[in-house]
LOMI-472597 format. One line per field, with one value per residue (C-alpha): residue number from 1; residue in three letters; x, y, z. Coordinates in nm, 3 decimals, padded with zeros to 5 digits, always signed. Example, Ala and Ser with C-alpha at 12.3 -4.5 7.8 and 13.67 -1.06 7.14 Angstrom:
BEGIN
resi: (1; 2);
resn: (ALA; SER);
u: (+01.230; +01.367);
v: (-00.450; -00.106);
w: (+00.780; +00.714);
//
This chain:
BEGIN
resi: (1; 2; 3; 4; 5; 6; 7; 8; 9; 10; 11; 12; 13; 14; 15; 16; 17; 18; 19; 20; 21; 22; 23; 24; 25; 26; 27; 28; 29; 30; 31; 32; 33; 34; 35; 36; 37; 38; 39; 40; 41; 42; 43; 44; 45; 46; 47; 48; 49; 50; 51; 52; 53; 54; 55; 56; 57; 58; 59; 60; 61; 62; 63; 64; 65; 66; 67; 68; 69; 70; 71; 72; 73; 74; 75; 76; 77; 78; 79; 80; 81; 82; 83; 84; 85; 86; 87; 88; 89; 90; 91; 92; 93; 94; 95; 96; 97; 98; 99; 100; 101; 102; 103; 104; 105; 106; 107; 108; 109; 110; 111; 112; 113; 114; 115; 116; 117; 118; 119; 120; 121; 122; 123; 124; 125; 126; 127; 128; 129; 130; 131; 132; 133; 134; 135; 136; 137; 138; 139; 140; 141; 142; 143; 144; 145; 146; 147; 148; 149; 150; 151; 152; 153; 154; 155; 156; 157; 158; 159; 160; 161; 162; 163; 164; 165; 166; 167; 168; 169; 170; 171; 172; 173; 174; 175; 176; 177; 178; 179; 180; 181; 182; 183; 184; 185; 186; 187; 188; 189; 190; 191; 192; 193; 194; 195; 196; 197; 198; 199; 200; 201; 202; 203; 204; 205; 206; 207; 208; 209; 210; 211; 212; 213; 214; 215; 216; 217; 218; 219; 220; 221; 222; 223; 224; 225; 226; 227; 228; 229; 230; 231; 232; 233; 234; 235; 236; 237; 238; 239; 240; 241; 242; 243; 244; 245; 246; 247; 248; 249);
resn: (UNK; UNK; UNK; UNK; UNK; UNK; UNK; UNK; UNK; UNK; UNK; UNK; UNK; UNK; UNK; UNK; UNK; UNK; UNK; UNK; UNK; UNK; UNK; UNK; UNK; UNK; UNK; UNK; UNK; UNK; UNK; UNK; UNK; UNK; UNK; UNK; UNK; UNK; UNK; UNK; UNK; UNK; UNK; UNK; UNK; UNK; UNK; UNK; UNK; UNK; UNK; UNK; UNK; UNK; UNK; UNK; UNK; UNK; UNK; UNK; UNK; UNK; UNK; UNK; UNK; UNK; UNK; UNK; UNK; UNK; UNK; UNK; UNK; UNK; UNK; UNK; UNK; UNK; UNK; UNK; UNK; UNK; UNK; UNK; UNK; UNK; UNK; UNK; UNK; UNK; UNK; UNK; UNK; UNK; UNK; UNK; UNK; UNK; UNK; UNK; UNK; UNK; UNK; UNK; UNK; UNK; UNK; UNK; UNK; UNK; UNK; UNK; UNK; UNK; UNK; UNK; UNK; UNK; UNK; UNK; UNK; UNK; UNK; UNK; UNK; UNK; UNK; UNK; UNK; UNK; UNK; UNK; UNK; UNK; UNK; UNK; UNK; UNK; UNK; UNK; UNK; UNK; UNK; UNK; UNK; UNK; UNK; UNK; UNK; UNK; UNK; UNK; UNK; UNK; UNK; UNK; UNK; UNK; UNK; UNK; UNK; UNK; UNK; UNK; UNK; UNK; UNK; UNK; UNK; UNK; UNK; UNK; UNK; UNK; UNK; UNK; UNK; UNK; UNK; UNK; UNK; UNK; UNK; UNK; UNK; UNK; UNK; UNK; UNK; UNK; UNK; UNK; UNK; UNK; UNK; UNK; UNK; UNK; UNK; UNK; UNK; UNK; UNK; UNK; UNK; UNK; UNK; UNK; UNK; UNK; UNK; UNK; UNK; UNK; UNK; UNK; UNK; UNK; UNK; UNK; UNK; UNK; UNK; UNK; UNK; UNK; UNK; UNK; UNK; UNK; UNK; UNK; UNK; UNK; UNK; UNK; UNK; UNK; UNK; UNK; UNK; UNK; UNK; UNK; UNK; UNK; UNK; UNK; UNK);
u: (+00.000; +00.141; +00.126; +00.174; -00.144; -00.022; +00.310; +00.388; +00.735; +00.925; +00.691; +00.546; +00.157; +00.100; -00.235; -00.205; -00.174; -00.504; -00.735; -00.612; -00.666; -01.015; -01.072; -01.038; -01.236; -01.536; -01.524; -01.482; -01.774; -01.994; -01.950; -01.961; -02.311; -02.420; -02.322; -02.488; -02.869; -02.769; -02.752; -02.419; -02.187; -02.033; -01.680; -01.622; -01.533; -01.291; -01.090; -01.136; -00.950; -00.678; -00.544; -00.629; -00.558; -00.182; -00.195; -00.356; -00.073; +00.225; +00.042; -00.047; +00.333; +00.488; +00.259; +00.378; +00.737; +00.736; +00.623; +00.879; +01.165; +01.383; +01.309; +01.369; +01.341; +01.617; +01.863; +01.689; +01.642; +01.642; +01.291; +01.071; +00.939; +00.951; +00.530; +00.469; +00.594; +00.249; +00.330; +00.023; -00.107; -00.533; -00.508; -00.279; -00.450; -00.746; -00.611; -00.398; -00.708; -00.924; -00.704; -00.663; -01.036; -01.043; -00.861; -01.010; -01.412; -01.299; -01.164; -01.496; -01.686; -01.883; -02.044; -01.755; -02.008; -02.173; -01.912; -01.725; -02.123; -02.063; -01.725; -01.755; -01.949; -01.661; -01.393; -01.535; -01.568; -01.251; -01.114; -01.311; -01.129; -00.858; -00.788; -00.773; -00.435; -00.304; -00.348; -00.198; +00.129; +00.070; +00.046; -00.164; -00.268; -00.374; -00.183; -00.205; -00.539; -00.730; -01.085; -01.287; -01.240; -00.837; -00.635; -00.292; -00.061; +00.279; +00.299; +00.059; -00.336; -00.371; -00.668; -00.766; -00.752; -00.796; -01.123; -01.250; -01.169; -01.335; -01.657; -01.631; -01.618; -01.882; -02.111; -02.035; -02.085; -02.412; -02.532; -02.387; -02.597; -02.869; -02.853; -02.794; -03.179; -03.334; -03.523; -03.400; -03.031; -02.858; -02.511; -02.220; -02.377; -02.258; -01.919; -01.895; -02.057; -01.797; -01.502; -01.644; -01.774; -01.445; -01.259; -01.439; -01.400; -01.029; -00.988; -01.142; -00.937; -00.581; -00.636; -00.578; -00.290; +00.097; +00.247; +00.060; +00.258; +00.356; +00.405; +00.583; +00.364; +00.053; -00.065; -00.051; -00.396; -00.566; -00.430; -00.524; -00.856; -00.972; -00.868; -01.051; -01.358; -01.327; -01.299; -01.607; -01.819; -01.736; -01.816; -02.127; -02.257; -02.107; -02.180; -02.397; -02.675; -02.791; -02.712; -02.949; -03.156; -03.119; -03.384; -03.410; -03.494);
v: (+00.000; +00.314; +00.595; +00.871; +01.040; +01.248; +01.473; +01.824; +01.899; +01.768; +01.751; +01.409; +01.459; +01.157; +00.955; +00.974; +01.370; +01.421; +01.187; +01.370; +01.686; +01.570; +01.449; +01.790; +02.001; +01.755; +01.767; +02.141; +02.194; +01.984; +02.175; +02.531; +02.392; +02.269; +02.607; +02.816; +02.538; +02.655; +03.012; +03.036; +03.213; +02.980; +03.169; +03.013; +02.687; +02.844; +03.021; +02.666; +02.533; +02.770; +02.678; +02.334; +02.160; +02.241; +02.143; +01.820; +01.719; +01.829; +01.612; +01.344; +01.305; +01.354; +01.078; +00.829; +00.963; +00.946; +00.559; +00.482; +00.662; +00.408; +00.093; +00.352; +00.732; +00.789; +00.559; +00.766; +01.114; +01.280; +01.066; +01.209; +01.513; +01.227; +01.263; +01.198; +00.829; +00.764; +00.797; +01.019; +00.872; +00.978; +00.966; +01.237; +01.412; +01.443; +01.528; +01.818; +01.915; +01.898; +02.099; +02.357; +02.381; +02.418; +02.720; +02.910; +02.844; +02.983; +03.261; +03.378; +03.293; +02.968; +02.662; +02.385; +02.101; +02.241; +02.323; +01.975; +01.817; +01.994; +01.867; +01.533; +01.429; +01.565; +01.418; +01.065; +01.085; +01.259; +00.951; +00.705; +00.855; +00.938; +00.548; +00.516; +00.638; +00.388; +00.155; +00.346; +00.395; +00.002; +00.033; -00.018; -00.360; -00.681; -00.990; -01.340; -01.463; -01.661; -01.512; -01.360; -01.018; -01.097; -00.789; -00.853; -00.639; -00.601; -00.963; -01.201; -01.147; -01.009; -00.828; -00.509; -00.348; +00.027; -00.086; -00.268; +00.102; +00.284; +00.105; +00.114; +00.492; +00.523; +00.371; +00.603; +00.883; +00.779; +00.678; +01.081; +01.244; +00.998; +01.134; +01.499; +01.538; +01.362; +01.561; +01.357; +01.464; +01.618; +01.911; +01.672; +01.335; +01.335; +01.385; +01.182; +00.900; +00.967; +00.904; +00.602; +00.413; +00.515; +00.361; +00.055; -00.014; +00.050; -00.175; -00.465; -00.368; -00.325; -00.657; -00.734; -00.508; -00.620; -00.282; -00.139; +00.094; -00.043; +00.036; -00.281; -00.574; -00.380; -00.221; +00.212; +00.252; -00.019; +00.137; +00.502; +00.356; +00.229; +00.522; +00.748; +00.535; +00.590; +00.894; +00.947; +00.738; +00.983; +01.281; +01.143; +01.062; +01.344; +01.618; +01.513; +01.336; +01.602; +01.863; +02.074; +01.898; +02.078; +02.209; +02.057; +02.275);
w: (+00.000; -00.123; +00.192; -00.064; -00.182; -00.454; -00.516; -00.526; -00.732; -00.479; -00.177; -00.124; +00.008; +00.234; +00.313; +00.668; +00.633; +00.383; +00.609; +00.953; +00.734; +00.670; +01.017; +01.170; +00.892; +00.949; +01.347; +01.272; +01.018; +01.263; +01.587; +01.368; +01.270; +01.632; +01.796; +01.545; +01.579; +02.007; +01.927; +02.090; +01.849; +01.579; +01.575; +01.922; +01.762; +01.523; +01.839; +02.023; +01.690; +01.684; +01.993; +02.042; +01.709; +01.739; +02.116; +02.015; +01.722; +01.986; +02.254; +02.068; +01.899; +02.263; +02.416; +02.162; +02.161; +02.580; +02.560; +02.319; +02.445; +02.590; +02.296; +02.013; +02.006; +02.281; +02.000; +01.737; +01.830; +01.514; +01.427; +01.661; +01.418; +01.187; +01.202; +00.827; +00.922; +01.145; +01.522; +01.671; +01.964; +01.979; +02.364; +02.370; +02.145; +02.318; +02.611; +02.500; +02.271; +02.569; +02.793; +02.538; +02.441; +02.841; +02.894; +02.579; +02.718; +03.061; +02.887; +02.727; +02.973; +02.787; +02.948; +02.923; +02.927; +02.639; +02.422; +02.516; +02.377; +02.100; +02.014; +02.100; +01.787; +01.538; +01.717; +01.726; +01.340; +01.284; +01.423; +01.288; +00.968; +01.055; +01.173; +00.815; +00.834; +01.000; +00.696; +00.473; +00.698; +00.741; +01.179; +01.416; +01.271; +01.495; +01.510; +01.230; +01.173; +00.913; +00.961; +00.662; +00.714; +00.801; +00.570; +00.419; +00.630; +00.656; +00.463; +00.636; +00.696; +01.021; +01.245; +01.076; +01.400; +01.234; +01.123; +01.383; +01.568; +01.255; +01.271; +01.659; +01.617; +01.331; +01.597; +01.867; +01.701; +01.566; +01.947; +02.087; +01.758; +01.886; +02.236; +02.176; +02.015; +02.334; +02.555; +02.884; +02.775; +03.069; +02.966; +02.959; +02.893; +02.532; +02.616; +02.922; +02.721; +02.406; +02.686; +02.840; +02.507; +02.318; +02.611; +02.700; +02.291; +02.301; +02.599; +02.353; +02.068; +02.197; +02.289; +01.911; +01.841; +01.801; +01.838; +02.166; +02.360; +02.709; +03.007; +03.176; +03.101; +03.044; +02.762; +02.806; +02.579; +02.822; +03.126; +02.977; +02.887; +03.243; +03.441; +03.179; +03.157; +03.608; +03.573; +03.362; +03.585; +03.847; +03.607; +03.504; +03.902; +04.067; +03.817; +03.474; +03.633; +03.835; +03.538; +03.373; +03.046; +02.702; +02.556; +02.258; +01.919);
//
């Protein structure tokens, strides 16, 4: 599978870049829309982008770089801006993305749990397509297997792990759009429920994977996974459930 999309003169235009490109404009287009059908102004979400799209890439590169530091990049130093060759971990990116989208709704004064509901929705597909990326670069594949749906990866027919995430994605995001038209919705629900599902998906599909990141014995997107799917338990109890409804339009 060729990772190059298309060429420029000299500058090689890569898969993985176009469908990350893709990702973001979608999750972008879909919470413009959302905030404008809330009456909350739409530019919001292009400040939000500003400053948390770079945050996300430098977190996202820095997560995978800090779990691989002493088996490779530490050997191999001058690799780690070496992004076009796949190596953007979605964990970190949410969480730098999330921390950055923090600090810009405190500064104008918006409802966090709102704007994080509107967000959610776009980031779930963004990676459902951006997972697509990881074929093309010819990573984040599952181990040998001879069922059906088995893809020929990095030569022998292995667990499509990317898709199984895709399709596992796909479905989330059709459950949050689901829940953010429902009258019983509470502020937060759709993006506590993005950070639980997400995670109690990825638990199942790491499972799969030959090139997890570890920590020890134990696999760092499992471990990430749990404490995030605690943590939105707690959210959800503490703090969504007794949240106000939306009013749906």
């Amino acid at each position: 599978m060729d990772p190059i999309a298309f060429e420029i003169g000299p500058i090689a235009v890569r898969w993985y870049g176009v469908l990350i490109s893709i990702s973001i404009g979608l999750a972008i287009v879909l919470a413009y829309k959302e905030c404008a059908r809330q009456k909350i102004d739409p530019e919001h979400i292009l400040t939000i982008a500003i400053f948390a799209i770079p945050t996300a890439f430098i977190c996202s590169r820095l997560y995978y770089v800090i779990f691989r530091w002493n088996d490779y990049y530490r050997f191999h130093p001058e690799e780690i801006i070496a992004v076009w060759q796949g190596g953007l971990a979605i964990h970190g990116a949410v969480m730098g993305g999330v921390l950055a989208g923090y600090f810009v709704v405190r500064k104008y004064d918006l409802n966090f749990w709102k704007m994080a509901d509107i967000c959610a929705p776009g980031i779930i597909l963004g990676q459902a397509i951006g997972r697509w990326g990881n074929y093309f670069n010819q990573e984040a594949y599952g181990f040998v297997t001879d069922v059906p749906w088995a893809m020929y990866i990095a030569g022998a027919y292995r667990h499509p792990t990317f898709l199984y995430e895709s399709i596992l994605n796909i479905g989330i995001f059709a459950y949050l759009i689901y829940r953010r038209y429902q009258p019983e919705t509470k502020q937060g629900e759709v993006f506590t429920s993005y950070v639980i599902l997400y995670s109690i998906g990825r638990i199942i599909i790491e499972s799969f994977r030959t090139d997890s990141l570890m920590i020890g014995p134990l696999r760092t997107a499992q471990v990430v996974s749990l404490v995030l799917i605690v943590i939105g338990v707690l959210v959800y109890y503490f703090k969504v459930r007794n949240a106000p409804k939306y009013n749906v339009l």
